[in-house]
PyMOL Python script that loads the backbone (N, CA, C, O; Angstrom):
from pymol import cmd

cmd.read_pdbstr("""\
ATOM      1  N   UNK A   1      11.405 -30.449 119.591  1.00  0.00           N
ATOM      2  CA  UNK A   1      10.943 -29.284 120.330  1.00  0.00           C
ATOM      3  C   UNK A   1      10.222 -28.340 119.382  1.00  0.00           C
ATOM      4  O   UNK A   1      10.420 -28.413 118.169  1.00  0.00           O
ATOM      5  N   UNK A   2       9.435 -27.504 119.888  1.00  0.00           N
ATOM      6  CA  UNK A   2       8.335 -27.066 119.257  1.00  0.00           C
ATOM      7  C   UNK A   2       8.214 -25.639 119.534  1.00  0.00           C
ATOM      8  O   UNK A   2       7.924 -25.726 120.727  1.00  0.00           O
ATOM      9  N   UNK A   3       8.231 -24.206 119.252  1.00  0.00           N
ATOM     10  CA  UNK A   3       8.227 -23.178 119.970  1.00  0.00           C
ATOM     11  C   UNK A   3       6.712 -23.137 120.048  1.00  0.00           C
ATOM     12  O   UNK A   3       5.895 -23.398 119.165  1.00  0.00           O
ATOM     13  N   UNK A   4       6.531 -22.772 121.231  1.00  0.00           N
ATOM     14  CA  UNK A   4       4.695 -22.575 121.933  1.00  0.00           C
ATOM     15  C   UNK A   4       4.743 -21.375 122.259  1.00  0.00           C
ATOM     16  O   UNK A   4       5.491 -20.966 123.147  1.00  0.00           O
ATOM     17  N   UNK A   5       4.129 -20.803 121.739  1.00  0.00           N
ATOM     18  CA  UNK A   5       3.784 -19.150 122.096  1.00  0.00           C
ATOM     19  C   UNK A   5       2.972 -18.968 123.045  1.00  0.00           C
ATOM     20  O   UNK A   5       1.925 -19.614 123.009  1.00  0.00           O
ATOM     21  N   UNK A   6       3.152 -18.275 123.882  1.00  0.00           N
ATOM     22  CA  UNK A   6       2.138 -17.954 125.162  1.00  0.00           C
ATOM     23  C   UNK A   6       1.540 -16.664 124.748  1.00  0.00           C
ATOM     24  O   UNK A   6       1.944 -15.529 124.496  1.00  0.00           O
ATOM     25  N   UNK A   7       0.232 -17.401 124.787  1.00  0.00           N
ATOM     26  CA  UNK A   7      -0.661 -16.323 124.513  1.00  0.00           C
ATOM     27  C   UNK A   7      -1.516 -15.439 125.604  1.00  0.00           C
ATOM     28  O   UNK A   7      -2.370 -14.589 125.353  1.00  0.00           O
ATOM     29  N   UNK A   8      -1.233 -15.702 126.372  1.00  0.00           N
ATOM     30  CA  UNK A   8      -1.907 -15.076 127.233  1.00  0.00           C
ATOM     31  C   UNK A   8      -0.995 -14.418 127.964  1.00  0.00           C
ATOM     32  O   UNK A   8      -1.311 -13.929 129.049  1.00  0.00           O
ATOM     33  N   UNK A   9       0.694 -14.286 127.288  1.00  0.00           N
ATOM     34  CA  UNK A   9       1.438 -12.821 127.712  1.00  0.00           C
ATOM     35  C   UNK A   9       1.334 -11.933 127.098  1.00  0.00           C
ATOM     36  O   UNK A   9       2.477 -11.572 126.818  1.00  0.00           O
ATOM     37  N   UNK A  10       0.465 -11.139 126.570  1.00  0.00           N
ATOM     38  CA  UNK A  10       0.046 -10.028 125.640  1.00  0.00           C
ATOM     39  C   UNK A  10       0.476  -9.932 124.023  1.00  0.00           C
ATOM     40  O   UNK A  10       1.278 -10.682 123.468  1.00  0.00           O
ATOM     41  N   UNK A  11      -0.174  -8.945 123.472  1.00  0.00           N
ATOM     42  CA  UNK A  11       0.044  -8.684 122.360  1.00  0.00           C
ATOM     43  C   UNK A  11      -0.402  -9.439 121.282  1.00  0.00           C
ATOM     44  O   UNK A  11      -0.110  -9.039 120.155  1.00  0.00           O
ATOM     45  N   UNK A  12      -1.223 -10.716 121.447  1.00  0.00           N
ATOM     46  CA  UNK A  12      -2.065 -10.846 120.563  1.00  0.00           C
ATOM     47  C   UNK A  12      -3.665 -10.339 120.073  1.00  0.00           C
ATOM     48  O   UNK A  12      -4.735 -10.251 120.676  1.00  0.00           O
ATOM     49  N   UNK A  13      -3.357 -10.144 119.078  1.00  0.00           N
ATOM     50  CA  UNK A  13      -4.788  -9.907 118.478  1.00  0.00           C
ATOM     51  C   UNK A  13      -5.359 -10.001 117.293  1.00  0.00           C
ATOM     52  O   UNK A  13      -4.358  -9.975 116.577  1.00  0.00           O
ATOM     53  N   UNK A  14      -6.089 -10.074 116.713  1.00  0.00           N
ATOM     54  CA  UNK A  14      -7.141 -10.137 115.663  1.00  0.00           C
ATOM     55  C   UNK A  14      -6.028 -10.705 114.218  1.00  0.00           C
ATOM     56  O   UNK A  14      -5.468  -9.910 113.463  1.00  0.00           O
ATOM     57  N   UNK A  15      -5.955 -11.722 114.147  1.00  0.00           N
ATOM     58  CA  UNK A  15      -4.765 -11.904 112.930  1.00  0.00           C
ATOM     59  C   UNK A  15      -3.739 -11.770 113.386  1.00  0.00           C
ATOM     60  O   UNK A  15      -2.825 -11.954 112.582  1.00  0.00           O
ATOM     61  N   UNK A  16      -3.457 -11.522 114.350  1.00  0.00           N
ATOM     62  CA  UNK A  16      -1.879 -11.506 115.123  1.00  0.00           C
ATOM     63  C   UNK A  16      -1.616 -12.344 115.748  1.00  0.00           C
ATOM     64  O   UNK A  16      -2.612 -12.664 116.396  1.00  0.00           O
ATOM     65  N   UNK A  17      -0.680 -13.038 115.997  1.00  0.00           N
ATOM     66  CA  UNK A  17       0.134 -13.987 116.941  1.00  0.00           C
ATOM     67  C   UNK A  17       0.680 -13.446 118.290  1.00  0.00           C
ATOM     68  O   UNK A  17       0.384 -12.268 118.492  1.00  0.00           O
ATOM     69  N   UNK A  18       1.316 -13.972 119.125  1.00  0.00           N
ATOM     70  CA  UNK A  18       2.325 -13.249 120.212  1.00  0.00           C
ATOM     71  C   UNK A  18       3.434 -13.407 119.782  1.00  0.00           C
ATOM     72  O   UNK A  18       3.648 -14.331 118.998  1.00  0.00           O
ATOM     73  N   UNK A  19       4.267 -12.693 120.110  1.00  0.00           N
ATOM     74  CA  UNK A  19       6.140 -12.601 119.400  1.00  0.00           C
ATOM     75  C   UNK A  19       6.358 -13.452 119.493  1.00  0.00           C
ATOM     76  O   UNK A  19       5.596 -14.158 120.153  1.00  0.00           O
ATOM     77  N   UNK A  20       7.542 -14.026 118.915  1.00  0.00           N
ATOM     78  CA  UNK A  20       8.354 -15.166 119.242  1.00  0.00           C
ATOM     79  C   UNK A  20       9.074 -14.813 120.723  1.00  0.00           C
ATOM     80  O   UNK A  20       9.155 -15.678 121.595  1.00  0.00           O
ATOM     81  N   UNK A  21       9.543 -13.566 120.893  1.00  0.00           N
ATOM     82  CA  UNK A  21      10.194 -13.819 122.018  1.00  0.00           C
ATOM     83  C   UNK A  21       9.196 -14.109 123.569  1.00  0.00           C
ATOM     84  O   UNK A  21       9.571 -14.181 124.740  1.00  0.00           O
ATOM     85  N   UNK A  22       7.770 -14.231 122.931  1.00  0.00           N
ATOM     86  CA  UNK A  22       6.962 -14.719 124.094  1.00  0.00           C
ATOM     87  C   UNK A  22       6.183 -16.146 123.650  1.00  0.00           C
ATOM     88  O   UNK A  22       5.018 -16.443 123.384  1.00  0.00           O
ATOM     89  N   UNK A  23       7.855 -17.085 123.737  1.00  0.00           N
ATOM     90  CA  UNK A  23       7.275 -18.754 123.622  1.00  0.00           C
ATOM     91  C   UNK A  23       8.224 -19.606 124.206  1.00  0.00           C
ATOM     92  O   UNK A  23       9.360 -19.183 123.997  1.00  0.00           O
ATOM     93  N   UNK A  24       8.193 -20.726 124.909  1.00  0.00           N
ATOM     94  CA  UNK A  24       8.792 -21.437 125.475  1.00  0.00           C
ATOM     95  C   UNK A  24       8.713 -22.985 124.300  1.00  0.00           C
ATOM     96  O   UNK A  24       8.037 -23.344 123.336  1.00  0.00           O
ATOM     97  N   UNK A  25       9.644 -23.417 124.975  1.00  0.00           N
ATOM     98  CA  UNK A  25      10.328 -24.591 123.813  1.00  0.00           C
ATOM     99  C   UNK A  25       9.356 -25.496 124.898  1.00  0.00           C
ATOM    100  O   UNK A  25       9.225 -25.335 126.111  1.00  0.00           O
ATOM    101  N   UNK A  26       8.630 -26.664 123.852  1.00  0.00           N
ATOM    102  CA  UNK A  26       7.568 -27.442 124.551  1.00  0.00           C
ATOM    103  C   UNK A  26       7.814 -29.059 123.460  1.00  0.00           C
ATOM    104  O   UNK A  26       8.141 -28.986 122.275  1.00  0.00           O
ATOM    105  N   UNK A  27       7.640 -30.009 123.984  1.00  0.00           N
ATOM    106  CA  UNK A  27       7.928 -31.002 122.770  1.00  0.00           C
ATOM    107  C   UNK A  27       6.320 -31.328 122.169  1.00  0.00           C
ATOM    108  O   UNK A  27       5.435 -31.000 122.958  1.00  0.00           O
ATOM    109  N   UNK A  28       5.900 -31.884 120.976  1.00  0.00           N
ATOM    110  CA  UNK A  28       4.779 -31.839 120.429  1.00  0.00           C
ATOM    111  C   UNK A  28       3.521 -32.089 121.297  1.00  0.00           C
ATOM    112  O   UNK A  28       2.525 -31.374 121.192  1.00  0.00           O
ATOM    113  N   UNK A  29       3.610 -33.233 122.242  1.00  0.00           N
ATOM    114  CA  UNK A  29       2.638 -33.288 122.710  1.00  0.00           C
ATOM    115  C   UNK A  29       2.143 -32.259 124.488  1.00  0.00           C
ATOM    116  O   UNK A  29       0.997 -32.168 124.930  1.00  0.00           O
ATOM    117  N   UNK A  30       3.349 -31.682 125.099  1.00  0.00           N
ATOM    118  CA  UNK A  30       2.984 -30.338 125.913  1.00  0.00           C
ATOM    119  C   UNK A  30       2.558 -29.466 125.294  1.00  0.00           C
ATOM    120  O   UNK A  30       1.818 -28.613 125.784  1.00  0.00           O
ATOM    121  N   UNK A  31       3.003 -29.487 123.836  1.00  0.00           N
ATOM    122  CA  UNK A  31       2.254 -27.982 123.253  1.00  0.00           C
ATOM    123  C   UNK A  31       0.982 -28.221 122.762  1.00  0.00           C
ATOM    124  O   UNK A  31       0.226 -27.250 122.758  1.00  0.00           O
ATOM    125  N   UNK A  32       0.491 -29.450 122.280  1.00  0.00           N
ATOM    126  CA  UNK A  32      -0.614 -29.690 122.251  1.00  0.00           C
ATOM    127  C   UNK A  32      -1.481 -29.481 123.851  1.00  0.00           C
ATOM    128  O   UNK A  32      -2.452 -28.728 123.939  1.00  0.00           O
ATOM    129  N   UNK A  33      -1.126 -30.004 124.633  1.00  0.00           N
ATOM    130  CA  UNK A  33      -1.408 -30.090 126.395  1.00  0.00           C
ATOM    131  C   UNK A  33      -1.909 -28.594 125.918  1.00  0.00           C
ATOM    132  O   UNK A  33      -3.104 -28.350 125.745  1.00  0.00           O
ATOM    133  N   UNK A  34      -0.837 -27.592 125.721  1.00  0.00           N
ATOM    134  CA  UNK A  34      -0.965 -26.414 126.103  1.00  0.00           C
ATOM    135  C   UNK A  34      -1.796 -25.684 125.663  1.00  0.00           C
ATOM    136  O   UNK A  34      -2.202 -24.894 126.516  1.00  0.00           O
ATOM    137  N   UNK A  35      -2.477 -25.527 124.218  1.00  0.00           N
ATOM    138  CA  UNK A  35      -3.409 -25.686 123.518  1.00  0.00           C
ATOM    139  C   UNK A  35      -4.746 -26.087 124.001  1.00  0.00           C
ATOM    140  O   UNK A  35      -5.642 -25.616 123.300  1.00  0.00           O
ATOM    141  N   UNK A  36      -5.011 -26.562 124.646  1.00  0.00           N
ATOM    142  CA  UNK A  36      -6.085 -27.474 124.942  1.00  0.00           C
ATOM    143  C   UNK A  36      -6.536 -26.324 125.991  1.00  0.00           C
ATOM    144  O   UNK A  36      -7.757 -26.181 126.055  1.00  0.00           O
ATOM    145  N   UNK A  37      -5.664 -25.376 126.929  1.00  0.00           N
ATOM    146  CA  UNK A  37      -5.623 -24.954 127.901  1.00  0.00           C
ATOM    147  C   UNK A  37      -4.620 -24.212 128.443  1.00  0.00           C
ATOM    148  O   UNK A  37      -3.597 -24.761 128.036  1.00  0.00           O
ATOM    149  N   UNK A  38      -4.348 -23.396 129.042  1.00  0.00           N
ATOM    150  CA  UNK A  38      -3.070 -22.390 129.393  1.00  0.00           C
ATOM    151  C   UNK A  38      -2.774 -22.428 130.614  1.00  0.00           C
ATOM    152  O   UNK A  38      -1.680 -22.715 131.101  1.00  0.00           O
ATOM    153  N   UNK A  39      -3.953 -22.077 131.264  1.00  0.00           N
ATOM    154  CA  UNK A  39      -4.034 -21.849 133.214  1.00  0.00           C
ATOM    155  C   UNK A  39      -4.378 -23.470 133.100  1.00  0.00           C
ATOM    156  O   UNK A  39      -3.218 -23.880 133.055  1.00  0.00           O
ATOM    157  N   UNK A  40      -5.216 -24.688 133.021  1.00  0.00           N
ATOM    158  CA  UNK A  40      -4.774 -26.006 133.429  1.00  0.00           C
ATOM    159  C   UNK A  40      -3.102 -26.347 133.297  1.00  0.00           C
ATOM    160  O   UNK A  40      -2.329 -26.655 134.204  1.00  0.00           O
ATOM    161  N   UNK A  41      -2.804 -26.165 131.722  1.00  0.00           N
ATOM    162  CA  UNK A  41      -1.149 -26.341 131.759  1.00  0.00           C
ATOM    163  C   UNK A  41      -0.427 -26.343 132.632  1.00  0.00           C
ATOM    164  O   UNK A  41       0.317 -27.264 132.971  1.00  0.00           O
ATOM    165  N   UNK A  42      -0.603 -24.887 133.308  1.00  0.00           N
ATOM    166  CA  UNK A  42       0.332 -23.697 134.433  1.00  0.00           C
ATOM    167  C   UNK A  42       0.301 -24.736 135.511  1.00  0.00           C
ATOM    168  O   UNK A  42       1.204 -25.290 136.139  1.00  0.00           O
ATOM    169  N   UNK A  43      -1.253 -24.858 135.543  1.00  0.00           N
ATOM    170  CA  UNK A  43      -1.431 -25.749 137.784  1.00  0.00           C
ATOM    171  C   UNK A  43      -1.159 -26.708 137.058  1.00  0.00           C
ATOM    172  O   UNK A  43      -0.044 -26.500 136.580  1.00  0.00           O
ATOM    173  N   UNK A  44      -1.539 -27.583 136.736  1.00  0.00           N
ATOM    174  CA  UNK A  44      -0.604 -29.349 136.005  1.00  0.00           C
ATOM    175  C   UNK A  44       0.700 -29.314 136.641  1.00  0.00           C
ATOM    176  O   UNK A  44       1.038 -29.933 137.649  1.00  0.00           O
ATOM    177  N   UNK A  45       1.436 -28.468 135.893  1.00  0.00           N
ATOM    178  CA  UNK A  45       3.004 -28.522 135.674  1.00  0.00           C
ATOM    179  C   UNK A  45       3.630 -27.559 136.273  1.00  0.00           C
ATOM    180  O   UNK A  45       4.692 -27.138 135.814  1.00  0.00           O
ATOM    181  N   UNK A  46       2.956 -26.936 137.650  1.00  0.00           N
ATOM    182  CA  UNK A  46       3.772 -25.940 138.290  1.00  0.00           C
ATOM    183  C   UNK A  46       4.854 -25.033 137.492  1.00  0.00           C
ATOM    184  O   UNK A  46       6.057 -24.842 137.673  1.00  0.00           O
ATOM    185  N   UNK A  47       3.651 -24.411 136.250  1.00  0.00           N
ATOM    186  CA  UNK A  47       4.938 -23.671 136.072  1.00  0.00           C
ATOM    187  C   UNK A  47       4.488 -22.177 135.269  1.00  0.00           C
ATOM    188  O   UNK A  47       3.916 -22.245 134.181  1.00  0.00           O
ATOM    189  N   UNK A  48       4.763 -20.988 135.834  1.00  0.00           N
ATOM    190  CA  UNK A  48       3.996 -19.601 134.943  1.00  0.00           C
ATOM    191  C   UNK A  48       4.833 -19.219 133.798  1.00  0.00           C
ATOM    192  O   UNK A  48       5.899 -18.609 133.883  1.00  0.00           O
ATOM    193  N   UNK A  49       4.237 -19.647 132.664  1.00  0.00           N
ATOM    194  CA  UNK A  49       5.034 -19.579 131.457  1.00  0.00           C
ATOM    195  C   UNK A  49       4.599 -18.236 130.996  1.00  0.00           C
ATOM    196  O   UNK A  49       3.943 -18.332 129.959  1.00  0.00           O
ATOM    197  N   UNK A  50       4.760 -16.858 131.470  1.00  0.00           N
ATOM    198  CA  UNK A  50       4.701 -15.868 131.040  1.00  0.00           C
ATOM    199  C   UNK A  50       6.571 -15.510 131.965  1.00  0.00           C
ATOM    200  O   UNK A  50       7.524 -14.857 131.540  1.00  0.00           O
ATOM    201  N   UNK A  51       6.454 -16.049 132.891  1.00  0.00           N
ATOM    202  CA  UNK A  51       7.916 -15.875 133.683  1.00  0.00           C
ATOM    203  C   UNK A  51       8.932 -17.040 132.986  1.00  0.00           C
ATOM    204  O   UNK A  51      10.109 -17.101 133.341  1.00  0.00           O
ATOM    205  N   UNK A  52       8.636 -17.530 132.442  1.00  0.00           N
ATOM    206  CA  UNK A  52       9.586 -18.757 131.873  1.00  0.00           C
ATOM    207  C   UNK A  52       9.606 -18.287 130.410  1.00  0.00           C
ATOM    208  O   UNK A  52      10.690 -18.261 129.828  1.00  0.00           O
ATOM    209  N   UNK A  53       8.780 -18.013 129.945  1.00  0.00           N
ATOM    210  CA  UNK A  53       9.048 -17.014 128.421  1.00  0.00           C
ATOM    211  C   UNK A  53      10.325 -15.814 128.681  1.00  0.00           C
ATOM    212  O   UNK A  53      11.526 -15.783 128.414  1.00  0.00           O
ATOM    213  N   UNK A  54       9.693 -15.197 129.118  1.00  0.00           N
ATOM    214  CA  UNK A  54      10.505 -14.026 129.543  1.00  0.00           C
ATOM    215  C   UNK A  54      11.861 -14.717 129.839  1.00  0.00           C
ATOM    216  O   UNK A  54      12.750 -14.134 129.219  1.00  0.00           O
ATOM    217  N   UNK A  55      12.177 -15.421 130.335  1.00  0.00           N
ATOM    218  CA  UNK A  55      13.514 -15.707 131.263  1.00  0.00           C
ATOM    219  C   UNK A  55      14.266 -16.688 129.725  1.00  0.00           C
ATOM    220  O   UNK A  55      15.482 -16.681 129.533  1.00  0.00           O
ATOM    221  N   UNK A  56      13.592 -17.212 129.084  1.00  0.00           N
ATOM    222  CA  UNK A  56      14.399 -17.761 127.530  1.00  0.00           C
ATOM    223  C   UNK A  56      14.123 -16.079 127.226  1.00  0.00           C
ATOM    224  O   UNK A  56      15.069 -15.614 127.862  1.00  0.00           O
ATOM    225  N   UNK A  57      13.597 -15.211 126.801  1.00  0.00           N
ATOM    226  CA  UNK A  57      14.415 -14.556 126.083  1.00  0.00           C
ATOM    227  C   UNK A  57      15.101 -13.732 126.239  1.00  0.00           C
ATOM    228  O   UNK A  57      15.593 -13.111 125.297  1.00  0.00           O
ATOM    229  N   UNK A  58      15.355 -13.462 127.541  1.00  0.00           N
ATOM    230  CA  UNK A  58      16.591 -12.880 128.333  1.00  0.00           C
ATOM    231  C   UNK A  58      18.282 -13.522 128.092  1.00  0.00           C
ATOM    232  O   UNK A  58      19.423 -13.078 128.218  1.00  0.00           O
ATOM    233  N   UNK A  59      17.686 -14.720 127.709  1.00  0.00           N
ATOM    234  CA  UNK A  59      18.734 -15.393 127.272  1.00  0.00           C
ATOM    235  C   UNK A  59      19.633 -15.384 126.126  1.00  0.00           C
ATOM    236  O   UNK A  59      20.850 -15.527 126.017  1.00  0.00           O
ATOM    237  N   UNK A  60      18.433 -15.120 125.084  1.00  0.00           N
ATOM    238  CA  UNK A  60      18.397 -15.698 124.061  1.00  0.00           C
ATOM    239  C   UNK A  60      19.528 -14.884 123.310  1.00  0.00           C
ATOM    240  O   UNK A  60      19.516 -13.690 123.608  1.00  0.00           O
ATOM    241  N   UNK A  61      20.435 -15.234 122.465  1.00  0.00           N
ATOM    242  CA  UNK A  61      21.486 -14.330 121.863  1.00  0.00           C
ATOM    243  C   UNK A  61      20.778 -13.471 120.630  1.00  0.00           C
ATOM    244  O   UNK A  61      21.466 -12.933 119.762  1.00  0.00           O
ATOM    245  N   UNK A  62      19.587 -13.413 120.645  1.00  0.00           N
ATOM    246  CA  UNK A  62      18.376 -12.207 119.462  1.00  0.00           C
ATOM    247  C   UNK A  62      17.773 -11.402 120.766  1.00  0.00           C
ATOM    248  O   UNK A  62      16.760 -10.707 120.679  1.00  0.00           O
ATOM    249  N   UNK A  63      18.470 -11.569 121.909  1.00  0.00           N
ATOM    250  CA  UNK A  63      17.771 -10.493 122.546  1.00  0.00           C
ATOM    251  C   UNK A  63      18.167  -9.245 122.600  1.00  0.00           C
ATOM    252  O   UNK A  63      17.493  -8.474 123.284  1.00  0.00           O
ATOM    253  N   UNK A  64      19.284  -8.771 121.933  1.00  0.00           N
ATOM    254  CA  UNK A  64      19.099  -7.172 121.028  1.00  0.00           C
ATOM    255  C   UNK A  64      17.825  -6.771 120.477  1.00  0.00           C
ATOM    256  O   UNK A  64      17.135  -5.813 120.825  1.00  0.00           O
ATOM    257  N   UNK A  65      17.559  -7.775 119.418  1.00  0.00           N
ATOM    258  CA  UNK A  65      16.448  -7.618 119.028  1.00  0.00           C
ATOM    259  C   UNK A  65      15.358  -6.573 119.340  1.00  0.00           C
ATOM    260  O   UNK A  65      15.076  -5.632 118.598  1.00  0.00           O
ATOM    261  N   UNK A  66      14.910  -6.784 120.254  1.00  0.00           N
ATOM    262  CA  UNK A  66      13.775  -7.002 121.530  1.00  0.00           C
ATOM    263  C   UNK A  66      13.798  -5.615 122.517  1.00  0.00           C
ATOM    264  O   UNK A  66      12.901  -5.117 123.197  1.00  0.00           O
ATOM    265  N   UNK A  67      15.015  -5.264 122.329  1.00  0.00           N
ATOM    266  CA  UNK A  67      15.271  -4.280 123.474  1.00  0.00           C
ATOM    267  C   UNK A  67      14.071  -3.281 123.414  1.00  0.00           C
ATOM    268  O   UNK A  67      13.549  -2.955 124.480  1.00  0.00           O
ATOM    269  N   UNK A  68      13.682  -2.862 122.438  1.00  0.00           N
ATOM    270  CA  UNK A  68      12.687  -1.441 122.574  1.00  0.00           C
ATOM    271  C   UNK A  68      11.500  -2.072 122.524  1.00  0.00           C
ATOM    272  O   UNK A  68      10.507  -1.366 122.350  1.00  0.00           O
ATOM    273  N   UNK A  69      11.386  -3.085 122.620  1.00  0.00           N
ATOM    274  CA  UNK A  69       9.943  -3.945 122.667  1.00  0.00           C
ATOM    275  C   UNK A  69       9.535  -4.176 124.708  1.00  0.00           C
ATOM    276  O   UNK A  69      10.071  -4.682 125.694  1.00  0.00           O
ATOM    277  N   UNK A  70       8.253  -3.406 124.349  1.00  0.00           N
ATOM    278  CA  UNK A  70       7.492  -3.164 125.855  1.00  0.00           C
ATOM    279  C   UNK A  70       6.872  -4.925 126.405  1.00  0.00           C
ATOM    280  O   UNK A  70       6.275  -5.064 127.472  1.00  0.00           O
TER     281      UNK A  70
END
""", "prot")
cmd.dss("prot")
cmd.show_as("cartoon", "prot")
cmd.util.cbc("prot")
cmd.orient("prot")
């Protein structure tokens, strides 16, 4: 498993990445898939990985972390 950052849930920019707490666990070759494309990914695989990010790090036991993060 591979953490895949979704980039197109905000906060990247210019030399910046998106947080870790905005990436879903993908095995090498979905995250490649994902790479290639974000919105094909999404309709492919029925699935909005800005709501599936979010929902791992709601989970996640570093989500103290995170709390004052918008």
């Amino acid at each position: 498993m591979e953490a895949a950052h979704v980039d197109h849930a905000g906060g990247k920019g210019a030399s910046l990445k998106v947080a870790d707490y905005k990436a879903v666990p993908l095995c090498q070759g979905h995250h490649a898939e994902l790479h290639r494309g974000a919105k094909t990914f999404e309709a492919k695989h029925r699935i909005d990985l800005v709501t599936a990010a979010a929902a791992y790090a709601a989970k996640s036991p570093h989500r103290g972390r995170w709390a004052n993060v918008a």
